[in-house]
N, C-alpha and C positions, 0 to 999 in steps of 0.2 A: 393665113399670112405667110409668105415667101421668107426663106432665110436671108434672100434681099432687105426686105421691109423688117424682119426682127433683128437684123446688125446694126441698120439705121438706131432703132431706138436704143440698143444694146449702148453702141458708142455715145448716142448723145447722152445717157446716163449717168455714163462711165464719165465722160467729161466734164458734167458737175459734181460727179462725187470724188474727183482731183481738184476742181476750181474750189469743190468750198472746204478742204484738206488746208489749200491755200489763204484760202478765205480764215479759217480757223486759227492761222499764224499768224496774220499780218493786220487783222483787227480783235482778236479776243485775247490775243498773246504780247498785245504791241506794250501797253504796263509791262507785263513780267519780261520783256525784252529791255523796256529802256530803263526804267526804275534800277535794274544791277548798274544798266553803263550810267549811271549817273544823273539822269534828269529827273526832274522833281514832276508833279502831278500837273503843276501848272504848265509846264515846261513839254508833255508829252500832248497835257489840250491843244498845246499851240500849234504842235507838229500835225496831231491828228486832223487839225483846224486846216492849215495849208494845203493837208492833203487833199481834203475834202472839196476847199474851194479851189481848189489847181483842177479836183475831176472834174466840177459840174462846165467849168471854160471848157476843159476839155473834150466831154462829154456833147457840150451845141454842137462844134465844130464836125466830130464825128462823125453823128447823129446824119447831118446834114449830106456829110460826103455819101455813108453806107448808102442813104437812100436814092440818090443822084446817082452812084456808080454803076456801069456797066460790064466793065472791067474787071473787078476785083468781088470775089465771094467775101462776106464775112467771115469764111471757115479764114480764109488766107489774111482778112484784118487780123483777126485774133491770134492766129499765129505771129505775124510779126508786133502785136503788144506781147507777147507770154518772152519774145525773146527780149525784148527789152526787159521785161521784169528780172526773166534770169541773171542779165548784168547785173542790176541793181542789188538782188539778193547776191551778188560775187562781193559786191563791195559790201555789204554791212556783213557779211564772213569774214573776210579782212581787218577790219575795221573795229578799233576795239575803243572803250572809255568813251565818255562823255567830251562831244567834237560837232562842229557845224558840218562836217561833214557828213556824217554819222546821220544828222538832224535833215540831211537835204537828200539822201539816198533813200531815207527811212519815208521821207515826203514823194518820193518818184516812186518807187514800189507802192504805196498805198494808191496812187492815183492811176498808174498802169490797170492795177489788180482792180478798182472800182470801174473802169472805163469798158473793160469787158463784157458786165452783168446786161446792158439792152442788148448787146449782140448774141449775147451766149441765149439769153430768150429768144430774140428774134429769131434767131436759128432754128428752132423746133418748128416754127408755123415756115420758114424755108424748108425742109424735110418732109411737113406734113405735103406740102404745096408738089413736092416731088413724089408724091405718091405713097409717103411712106406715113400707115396708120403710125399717130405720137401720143405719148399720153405725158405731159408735160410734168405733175402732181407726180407719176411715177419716177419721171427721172430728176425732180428738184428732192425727193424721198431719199435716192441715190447721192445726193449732195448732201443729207442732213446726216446719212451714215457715214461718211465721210466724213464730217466736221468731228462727230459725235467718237470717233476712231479715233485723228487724230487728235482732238482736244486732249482724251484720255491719255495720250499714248504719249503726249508732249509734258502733260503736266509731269508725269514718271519723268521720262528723260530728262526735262529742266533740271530735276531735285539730283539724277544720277551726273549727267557729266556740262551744267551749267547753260547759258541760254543760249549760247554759240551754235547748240543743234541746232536752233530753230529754222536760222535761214539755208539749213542743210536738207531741211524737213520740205521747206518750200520750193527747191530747186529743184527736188524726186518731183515732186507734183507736177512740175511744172513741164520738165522732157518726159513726162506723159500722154502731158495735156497736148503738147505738139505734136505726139505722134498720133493719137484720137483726133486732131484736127485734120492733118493730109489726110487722115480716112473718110472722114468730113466733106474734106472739101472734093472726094473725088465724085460725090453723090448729086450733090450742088451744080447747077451753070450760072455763070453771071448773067444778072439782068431780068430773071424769071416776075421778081415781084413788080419793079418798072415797066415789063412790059403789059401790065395789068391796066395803067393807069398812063399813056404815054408820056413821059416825061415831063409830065406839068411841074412847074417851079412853083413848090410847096412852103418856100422861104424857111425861114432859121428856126430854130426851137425856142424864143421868144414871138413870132408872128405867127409861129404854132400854137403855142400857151393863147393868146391871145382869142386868134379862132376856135378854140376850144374850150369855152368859159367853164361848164360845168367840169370837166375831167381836168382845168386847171383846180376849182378850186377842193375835187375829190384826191388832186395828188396835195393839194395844200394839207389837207387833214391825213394823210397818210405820212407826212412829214413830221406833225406833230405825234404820230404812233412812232416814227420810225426814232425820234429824238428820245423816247423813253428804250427805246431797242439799242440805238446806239451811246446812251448814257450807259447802261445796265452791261453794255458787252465791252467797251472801253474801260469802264471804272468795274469791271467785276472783282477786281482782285482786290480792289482797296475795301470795297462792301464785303466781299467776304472774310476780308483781316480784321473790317470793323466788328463783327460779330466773333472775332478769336476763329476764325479759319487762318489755312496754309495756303501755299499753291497750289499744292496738289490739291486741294479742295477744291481752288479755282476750275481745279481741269476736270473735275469730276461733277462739277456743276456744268459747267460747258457741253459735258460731254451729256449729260440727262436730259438738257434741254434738247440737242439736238435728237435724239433717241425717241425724245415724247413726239416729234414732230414727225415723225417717220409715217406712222400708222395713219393720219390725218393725209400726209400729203400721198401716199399709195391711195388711198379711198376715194381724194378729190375730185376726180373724174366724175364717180358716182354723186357726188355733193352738186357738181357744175349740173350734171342735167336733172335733177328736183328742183335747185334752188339757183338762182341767178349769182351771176359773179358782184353783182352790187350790194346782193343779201346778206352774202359771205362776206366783202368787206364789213357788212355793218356787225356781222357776229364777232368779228374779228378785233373789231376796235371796243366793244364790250369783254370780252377777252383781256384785252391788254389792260384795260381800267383798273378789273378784279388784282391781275397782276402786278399792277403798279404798288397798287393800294397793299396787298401780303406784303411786299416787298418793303414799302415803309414802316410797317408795325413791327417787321422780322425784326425781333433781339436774339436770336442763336441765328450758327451754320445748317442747323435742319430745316430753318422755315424758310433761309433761302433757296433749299437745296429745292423744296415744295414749290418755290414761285418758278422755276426753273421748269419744272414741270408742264406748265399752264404754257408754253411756247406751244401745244399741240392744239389750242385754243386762242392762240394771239396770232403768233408769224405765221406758223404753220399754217392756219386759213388765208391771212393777209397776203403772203407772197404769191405765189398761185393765182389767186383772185386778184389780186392788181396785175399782172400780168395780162390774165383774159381781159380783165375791166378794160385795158388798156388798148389790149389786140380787137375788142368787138367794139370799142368809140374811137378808133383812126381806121381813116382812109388806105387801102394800100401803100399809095403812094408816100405815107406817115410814118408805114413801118415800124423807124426803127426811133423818127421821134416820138412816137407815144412812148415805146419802151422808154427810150429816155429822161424823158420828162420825169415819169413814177421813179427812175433810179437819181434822176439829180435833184429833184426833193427828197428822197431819201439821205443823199449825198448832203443836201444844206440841214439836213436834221443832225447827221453826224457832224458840220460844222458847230454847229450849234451846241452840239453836246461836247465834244471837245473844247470849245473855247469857254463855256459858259461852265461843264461840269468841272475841268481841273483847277479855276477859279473858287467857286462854290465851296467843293472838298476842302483847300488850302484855306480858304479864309471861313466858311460856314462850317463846316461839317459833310460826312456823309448822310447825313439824315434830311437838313437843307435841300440836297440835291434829288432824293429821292421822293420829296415833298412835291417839287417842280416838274419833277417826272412822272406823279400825278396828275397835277391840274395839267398840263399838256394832255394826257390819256384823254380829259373829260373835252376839250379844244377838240382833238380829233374826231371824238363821236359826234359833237354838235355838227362837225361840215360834213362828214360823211351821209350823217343820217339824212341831211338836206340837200347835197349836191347828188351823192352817186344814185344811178338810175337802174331799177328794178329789167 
């Protein structure tokens, strides 16, 4: 391999293990950020809610351009979303106490930062496409070190000088992530994957869904996994105070889970050629069941620190393998809506858990919620097992 082809992978690893640095603030930290400035549990579902459903609009429209464009590399879309994000984290640093504005900067950062994840994938099978051996599992590994860094390193900080780091934490990330991208995109030409497929009009990512009955309804059951992933990483903090935990515990659970994922997703490569990316969805959504299930019996901070754990057997397969599932059932010319598709049912699952968990908590309990984030688990298995293809 050429020090060409190992800078390639070098950087794209390097760029998820910044993306989910950021990833780690602005959805595992978004409680212990608004809960200080004043918003209630109900009050931060709602926000999470907006953001969620402001990505998946966002997200068609995308979708549809990346693929169509001739002009423009994804290295250089993602660059100009990372600068918008940077604003937005200028304003919630500024910005203090419980405010609609506060509530509408905190909803535009979440939707920037969600809109990236099909491209920042698509970009690996662009690379590889450019000649450069990728191992995708190794650089998403790079991303769980990163989370698993800074989760840890935020929870300290929160408790030393308050939650104003946070959006201090995500700016670093983020004039990195820019400069990993111009190296990016100097690799990249516009147009390489259209030219595969000449420009056939592949229509929106609802006439995509549609043409795509099974991988519609394998992302359907990915969604209901991903609704207990984004229940458990939204509402982490209030479950782990429901058990007599801190923040800091918060952050040190954050930080285990991503840690346990590491080793799973470095080996994935080896996993993809024994076993199909359909198989490993199915191992994955069995995974998350076992998980769901500890996590609702958990009465101390240890046994959730344990379901934390088991992400090396739930996400840690799930991501990766939807990813490939995704890349080996679309077209070229689909690109980047397949990506899409698996991220904005992930997206409507974080909807969902946002509006549906900070309700629950407030009015049921946190036990309620983690009940629902079982039988969801068992939802998932039932369409994966039947929809995705060996």
């Amino acid at each position: 391999m050429s020090k060409k082809q190992n800078k390639a992978q070098l950087t794209y690893a390097l760029l998820h293990f910044f993306y989910w640095m950021g990833n780690s603030i602005i959805c595992g930290f978004s409680s212990a950020f608004l809960l200080p400035n004043g918003f209630s549990s109900m009050e931060i579902g709602l926000i999470m809610g907006i953001g969620n459903g402001g990505a998946v609009l966002v997200q068609s429209v995308l979708a549809d351009y990346a693929d169509r464009t001739k002009k423009v590399t994804p290295a250089r879309i993602l660059s100009a979303i990372c600068g918008l994000f940077l604003i937005f984290c200028g304003f919630l640093l500024v910005l203090k106490g419980r405010s609609i504005w506060m509530a509408v900067f905190y909803v535009l950062a979440f939707i920037v930062h969600t809109i990236m994840m099909p491209l920042l994938n698509d970009l690996n099978y662009r690379l590889a496409e450019a000649g450069n051996p990728m191992s995708f599992g190794a650089a998403r590994a790079f991303g769980s070190l990163g989370y698993s860094l800074m989760s840890a390193a935020a929870g300290f900080l929160v408790e030393r000088f308050a939650v104003s780091i946070l959006p201090i934490l995500t700016i670093g990330s983020l004039l990195i992530m820019l400069i990993l991208l111009h190296i990016i995109g100097k690799m990249l030409r516009p147009g390489s994957r259209q030219e595969k497929e000449q420009n056939r009009d592949s229509g929106n990512l609802l006439e995509f869904a549609r043409e795509n009955r099974n991988l519609l309804f394998v992302s359907i059951g990915a969604m209901c996994l991903m609704f207990c992933a984004g229940t458990s990483g939204t509402y982490l903090l209030q479950i782990v105070l429901n058990v007599g935990g801190t923040a800091k515990d918060m952050g040190l659970a954050l930080a285990a889970a991503a840690i346990s994922e590491i080793p799973v997703m470095m080996l994935y490569d080896r996993l993809w050629q024994r076993f199909s990316s359909g198989k490993l969805m199915k191992a994955a959504s069995v995974g998350y069941l076992i998980k769901q299930v500890i996590l609702f019996l958990a009465g101390s901070y240890p046994v959730v620190l344990f379901s934390q754990l088991l992400q090396c057997v739930s996400f840690a397969l799930y991501l990766p393998s939807s990813v490939a599932y995704a890349h080996e059932h679309t077209k070229a010319k689909d690109a980047v809506k397949g990506q899409a598709l698996m991220t904005a049912m992930s997206t409507v699952a974080g909807l969902l858990a946002s509006f549906l968990g900070g309700f629950v908590i407030d009015q049921f309990g946190v036990k309620s919620l983690l009940g629902i984030c079982a039988a969801a688990a068992v939802a998932g298995i039932v369409l994966i097992f039947r929809f995705a293809e060996d």
